[in-house]
C-alpha positions in Angstrom: 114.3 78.5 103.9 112.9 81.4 106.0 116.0 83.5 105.2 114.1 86.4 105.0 112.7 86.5 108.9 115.4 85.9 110.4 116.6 89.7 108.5 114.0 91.0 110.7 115.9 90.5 113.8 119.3 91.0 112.7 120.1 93.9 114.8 118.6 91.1 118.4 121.1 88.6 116.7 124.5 90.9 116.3 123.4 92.0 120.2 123.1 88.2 121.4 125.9 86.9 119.7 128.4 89.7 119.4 127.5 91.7 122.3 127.1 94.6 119.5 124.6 97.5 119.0 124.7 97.5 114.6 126.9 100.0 113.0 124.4 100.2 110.4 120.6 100.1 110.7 118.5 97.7 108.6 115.0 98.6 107.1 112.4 98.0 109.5 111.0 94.8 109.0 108.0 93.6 110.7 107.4 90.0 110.8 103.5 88.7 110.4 104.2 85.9 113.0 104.2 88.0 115.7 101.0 89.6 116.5 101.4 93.3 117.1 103.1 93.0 113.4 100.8 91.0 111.3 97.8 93.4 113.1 100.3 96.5 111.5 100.9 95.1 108.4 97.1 94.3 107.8 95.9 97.7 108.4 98.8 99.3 106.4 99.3 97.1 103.2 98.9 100.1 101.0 101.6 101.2 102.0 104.3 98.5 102.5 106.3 95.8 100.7 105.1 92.2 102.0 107.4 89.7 101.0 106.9 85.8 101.3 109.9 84.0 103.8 110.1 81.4 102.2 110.5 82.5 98.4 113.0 84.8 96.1 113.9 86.7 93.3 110.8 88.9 93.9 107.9 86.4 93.6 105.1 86.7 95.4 105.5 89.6 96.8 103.1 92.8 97.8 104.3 96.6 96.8 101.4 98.5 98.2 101.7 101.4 96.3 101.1 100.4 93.5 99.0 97.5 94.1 95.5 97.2 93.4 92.6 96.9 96.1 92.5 93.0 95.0 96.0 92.7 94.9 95.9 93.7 98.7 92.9 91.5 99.8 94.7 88.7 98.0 97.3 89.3 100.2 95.5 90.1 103.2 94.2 86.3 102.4 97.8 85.0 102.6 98.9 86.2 105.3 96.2 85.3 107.5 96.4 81.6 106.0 100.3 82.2 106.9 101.1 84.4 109.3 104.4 82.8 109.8 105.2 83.6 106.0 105.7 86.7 105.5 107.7 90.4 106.6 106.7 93.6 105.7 108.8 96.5 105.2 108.0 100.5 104.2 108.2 101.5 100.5 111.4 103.1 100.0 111.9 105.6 97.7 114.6 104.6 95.8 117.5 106.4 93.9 117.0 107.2 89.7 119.7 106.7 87.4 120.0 107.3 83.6 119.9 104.2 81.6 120.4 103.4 77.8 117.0 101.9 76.7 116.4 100.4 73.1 112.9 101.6 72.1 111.5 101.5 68.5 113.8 104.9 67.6 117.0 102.8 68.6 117.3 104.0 72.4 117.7 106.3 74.6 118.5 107.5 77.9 115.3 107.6 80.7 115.4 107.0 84.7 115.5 104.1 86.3 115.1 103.2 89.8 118.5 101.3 91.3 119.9 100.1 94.4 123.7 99.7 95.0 124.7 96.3 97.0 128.5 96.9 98.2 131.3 94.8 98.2 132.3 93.8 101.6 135.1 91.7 102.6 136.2 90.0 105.9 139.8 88.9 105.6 139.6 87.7 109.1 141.2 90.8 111.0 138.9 93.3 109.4 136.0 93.9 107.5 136.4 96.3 104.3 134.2 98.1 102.0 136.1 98.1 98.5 134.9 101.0 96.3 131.9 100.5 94.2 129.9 97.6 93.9 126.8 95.8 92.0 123.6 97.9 90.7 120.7 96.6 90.1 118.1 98.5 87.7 114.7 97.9 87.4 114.7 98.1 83.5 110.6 98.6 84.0 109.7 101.9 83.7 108.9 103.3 87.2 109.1 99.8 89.1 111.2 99.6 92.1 111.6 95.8 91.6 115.1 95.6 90.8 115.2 91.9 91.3 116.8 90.6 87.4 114.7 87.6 87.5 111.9 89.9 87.4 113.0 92.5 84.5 115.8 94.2 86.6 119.1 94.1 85.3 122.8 95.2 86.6 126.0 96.6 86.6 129.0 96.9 87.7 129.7 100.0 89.8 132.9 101.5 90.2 134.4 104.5 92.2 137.7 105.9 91.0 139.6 107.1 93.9 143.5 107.9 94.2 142.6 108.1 98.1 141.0 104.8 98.5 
């Protein structure tokens, strides 16, 4: 159920079990459980996402920002009642892409945040990154939530390559 803690020490668990360092870095993530984190978090809530462990598709969660001074207290509430509930990570700035809206004119295009998730394959022997994957869009005007159970919305995403 905690799914989301155990992301914050994904880079300890590839080193334990693989004898790895990552090929690819994750977004910090503090965890609130531990106390050097949650004493972080706390004083920096303006300025991070805090996501609940133990929930998804964007509920419940913090984005600093662009949260109010109430919606942060409220927060600050929770996680002391929980420390073990939650990770924070920094705001990223995410990438803009034109989208087709339907407004009362018919539509048009306008900027909306996105993040690409790739599609990655293990057939056993190798892992492989096929071209393109799944965009999602926050369909909200300026919100980076681009979770589709909470007004995002996606895409297919495909790069055309004869040397692929």
């Amino acid at each position: 159920a905690d799914y989301k803690a155990v992301y914050a020490y994904t880079p300890q668990i590839i080193k334990y079990y693989l004898d790895e360092e990552p090929i690819l870095p994750i977004v910090s993530t503090r965890h609130t459980m531990n106390e050097d984190d949650c004493k972080y978090v706390l004083e920096h809530l303006h300025e991070m996402v805090v996501k609940p462990t133990n929930a998804s598709g964007g509920y419940g969660m913090l984005v600093g920002p662009y949260s109010t001074q109430m919606e942060r207290e409220a927060m600050r509430l929770r996680i002391m009642d929980n420390p073990r509930g939650f990770i924070a990570q920094p705001t990223l700035k995410l990438s803009r892409h034109p989208t087709y809206v339907e407004d009362h004119n018919g539509g048009q295009l306008q900027g909306r945040h996105v993040d690409l998730r790739p599609y990655i394959i293990y057939d056993g022997d190798e892992v492989k990154v096929l071209p393109g994957g799944l965009t999602r869009v926050a369909l909200v005007k300026d919100s980076l939530v681009v979770n589709s159970s909470q007004g995002g919305g996606s895409k297919d995403t495909w790069v055309l390559s004869q040397d692929f």
